[in-house]
MARBA-3410 file (N, C-alpha, C, O; in Angstrom, 1 decimal):
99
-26.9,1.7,18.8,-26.1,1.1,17.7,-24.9,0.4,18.3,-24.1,0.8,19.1 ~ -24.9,-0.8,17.7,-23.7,-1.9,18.2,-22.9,-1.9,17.0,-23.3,-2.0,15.9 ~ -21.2,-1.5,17.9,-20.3,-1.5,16.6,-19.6,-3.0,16.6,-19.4,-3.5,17.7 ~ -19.3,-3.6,15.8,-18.5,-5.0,16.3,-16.7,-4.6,15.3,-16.5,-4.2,14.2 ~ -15.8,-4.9,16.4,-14.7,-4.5,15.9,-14.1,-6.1,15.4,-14.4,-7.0,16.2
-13.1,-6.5,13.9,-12.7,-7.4,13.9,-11.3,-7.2,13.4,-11.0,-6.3,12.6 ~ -10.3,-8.6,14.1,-9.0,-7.9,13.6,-9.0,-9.6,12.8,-8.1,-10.4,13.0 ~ -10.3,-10.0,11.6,-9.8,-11.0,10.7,-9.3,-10.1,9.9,-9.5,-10.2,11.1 ~ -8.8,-9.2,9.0,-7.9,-8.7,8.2,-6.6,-8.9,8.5,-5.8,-9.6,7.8 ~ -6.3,-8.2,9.8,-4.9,-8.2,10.6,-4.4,-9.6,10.4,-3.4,-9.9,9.7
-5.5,-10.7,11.3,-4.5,-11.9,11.2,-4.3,-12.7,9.4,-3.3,-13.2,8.9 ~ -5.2,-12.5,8.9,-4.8,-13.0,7.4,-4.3,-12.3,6.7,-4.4,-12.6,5.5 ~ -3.6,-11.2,7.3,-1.9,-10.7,6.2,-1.3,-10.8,7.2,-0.8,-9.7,7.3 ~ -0.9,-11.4,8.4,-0.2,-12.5,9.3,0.7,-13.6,8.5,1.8,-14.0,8.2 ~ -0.9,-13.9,8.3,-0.6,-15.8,7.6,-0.2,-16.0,7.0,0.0,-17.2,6.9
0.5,-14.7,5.5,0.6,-14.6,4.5,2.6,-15.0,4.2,3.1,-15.7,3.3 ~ 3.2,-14.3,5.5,4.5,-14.8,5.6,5.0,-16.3,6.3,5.2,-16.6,7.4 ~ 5.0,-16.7,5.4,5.5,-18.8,5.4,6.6,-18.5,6.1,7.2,-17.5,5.7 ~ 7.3,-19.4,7.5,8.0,-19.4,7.9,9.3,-20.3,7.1,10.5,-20.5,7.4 ~ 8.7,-20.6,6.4,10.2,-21.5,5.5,10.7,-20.7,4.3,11.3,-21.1,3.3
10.2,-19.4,4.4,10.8,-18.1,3.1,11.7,-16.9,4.2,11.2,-16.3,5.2 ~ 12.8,-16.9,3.9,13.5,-15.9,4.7,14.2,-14.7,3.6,15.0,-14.9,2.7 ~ 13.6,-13.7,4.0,14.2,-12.6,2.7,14.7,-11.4,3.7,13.9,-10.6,4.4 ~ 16.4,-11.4,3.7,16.8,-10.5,4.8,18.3,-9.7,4.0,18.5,-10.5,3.1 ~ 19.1,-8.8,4.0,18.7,-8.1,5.6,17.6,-7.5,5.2,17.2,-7.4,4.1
16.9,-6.9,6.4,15.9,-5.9,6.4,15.9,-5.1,7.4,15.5,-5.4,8.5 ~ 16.5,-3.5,7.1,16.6,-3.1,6.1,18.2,-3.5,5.4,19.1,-4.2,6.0 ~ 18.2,-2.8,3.9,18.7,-3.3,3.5,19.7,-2.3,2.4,18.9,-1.3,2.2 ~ 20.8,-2.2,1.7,21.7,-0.9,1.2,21.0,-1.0,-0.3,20.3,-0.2,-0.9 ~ 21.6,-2.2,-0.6,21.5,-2.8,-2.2,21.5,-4.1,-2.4,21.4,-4.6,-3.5
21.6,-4.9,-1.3,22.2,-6.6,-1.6,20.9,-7.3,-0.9,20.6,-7.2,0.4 ~ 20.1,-7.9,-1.8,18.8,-8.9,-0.5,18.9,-10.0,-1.0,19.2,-10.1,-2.2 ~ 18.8,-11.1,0.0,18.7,-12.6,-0.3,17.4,-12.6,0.3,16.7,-12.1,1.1 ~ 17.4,-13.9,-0.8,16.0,-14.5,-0.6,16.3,-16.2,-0.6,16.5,-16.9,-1.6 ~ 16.1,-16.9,0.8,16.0,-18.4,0.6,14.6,-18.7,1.0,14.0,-18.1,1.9
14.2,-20.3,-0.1,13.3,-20.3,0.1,13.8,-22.1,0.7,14.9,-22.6,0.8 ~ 12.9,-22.6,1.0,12.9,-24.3,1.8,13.1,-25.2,0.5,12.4,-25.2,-0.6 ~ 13.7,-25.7,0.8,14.1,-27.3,-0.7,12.3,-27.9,-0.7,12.1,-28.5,-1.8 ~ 11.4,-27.8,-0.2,10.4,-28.3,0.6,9.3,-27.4,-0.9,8.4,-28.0,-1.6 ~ 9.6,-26.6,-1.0,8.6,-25.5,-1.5,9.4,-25.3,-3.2,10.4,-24.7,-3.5
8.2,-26.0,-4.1,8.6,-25.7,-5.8,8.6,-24.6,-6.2,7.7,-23.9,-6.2 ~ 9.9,-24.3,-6.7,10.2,-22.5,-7.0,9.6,-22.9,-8.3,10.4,-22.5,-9.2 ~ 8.6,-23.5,-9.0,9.0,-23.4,-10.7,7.6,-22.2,-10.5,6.7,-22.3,-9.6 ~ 7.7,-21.2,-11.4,6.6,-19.8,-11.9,7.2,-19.0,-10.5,6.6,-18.0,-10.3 ~ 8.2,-19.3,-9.5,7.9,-18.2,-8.4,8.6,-17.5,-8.3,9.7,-17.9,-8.2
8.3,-15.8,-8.2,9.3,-14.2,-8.2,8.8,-13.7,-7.4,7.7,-13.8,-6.7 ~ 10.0,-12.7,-7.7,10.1,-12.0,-6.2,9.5,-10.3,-7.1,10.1,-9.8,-8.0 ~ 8.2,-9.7,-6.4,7.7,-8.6,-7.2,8.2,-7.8,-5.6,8.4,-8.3,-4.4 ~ 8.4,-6.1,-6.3,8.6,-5.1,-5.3,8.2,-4.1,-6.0,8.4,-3.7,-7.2 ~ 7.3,-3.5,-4.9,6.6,-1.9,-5.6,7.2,-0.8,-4.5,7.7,-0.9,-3.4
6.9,0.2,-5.1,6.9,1.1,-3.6,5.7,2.1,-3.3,4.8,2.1,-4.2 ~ 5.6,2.8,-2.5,4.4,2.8,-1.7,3.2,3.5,-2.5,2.2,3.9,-1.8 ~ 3.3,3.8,-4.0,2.2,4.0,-5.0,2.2,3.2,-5.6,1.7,3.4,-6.6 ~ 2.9,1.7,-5.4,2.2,0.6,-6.1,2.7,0.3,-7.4,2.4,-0.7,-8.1 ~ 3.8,1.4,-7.5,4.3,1.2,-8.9,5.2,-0.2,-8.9,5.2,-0.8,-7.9
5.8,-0.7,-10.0,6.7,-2.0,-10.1,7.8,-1.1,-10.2,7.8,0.0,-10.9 ~ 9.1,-1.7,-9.2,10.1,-0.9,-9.4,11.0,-2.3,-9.5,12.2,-2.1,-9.9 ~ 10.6,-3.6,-9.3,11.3,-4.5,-9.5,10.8,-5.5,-9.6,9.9,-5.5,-8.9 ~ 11.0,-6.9,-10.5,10.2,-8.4,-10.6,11.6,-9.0,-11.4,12.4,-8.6,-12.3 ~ 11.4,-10.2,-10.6,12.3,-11.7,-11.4,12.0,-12.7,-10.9,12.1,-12.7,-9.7
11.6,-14.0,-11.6,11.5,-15.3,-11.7,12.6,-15.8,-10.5,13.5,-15.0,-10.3 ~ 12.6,-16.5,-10.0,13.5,-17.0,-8.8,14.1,-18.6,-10.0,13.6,-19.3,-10.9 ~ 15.0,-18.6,-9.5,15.6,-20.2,-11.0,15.9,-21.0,-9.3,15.3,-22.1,-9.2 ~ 16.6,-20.5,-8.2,16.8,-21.1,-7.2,16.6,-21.2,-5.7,15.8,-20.5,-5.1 ~ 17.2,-22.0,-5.3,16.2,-22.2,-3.5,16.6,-21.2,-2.7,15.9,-20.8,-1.8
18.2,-20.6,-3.2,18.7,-19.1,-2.3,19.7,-18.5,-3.4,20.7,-18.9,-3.9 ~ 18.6,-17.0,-3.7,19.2,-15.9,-4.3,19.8,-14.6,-3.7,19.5,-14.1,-2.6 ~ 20.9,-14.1,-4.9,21.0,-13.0,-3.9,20.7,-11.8,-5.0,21.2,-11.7,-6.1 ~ 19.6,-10.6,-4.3,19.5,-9.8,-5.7,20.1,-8.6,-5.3,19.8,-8.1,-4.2 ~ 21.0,-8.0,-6.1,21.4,-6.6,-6.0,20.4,-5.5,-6.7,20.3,-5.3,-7.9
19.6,-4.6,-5.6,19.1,-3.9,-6.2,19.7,-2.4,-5.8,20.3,-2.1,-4.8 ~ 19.4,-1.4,-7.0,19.1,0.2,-7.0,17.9,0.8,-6.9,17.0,1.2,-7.7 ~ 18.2,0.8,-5.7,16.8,1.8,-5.4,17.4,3.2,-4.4,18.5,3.5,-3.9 ~ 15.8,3.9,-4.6,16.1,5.5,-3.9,16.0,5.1,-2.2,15.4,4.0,-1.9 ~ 16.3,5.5,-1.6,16.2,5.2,0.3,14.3,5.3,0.5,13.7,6.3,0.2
13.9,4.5,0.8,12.7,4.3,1.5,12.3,3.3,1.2,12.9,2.4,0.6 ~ 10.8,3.3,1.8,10.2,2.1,2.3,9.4,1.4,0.9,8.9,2.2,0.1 ~ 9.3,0.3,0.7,8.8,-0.7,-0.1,8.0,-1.7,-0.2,8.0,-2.0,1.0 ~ 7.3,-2.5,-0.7,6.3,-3.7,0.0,6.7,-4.5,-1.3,6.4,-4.4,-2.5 ~ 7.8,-5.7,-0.5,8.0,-7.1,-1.3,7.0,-7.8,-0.8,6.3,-7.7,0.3
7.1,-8.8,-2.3,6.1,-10.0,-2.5,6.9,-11.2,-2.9,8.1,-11.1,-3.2 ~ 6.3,-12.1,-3.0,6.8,-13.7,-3.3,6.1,-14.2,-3.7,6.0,-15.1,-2.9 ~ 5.1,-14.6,-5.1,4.7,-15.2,-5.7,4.6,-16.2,-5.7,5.6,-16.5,-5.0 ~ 4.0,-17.4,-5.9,4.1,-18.9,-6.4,2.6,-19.1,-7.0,1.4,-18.8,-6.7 ~ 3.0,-19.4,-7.8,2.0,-20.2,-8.7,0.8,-18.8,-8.8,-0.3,-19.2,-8.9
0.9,-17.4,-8.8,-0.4,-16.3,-8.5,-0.8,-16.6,-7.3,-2.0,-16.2,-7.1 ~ 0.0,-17.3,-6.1,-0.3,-17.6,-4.9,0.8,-15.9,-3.8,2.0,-16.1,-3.9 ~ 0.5,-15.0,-3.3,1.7,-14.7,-2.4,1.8,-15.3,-1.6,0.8,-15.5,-0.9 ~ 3.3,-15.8,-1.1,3.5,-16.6,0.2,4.2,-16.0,0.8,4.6,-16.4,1.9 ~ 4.6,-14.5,0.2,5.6,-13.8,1.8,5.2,-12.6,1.2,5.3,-12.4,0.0
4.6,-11.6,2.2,4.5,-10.1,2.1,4.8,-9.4,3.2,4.3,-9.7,4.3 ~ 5.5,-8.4,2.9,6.1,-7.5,4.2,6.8,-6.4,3.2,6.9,-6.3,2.0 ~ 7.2,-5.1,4.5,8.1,-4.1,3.9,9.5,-4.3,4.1,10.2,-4.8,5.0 ~ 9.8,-3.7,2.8,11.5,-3.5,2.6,11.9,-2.0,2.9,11.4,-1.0,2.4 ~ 12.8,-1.9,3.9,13.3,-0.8,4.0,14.6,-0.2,3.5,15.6,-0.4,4.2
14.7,0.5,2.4,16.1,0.4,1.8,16.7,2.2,2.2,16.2,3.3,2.0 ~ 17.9,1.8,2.8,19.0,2.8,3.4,19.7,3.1,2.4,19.7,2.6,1.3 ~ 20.5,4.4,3.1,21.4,5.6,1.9,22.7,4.6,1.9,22.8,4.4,3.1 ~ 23.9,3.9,1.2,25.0,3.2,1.5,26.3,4.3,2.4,27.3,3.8,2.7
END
């Protein structure tokens, strides 16, 4: 029996973070900015955050090219997204600390 191992999953949630979206600090207390490139049409694009059952613990429409969102959350780990058009163009974890 031949096993064939492939890491096409791996690299295509690679690809998924556009280097012209910067959403920092990370980690982070309460305060995240999100800029995105003059280059890239924010119109339909938000910023969704679940945490690690998937639930929605946060979603808003982006109006601009650099936001700053203050969020309340409990200390742990998170998986933000970035929307455009039902497109994601940035996915990664948010790690949010005790202040």
């Amino acid at each position: 029996m031949l096993l064939k191992i492939s890491n096409e999953y791996a690299s295509a949630v690679a690809d998924i973070n556009n280097s012209s979206i910067g959403v920092f600090p990370n980690p982070i207390e309460e305060r995240l900015n999100i800029k995105i490139s003059k280059e890239t049409i924010i119109n339909k694009t938000r910023v969704h955050i679940t945490n690690m059952l998937g639930e929605t613990v946060f979603t808003k429409f982006l109006t601009k090219h650099e936001t700053q969102i203050f969020l309340s959350l409990e200390q742990g780990i998170y998986v933000i997204q970035v929307i455009n058009n039902q497109k994601v163009i940035y996915h990664d974890k948010l790690l949010v600390v005790e202040k």
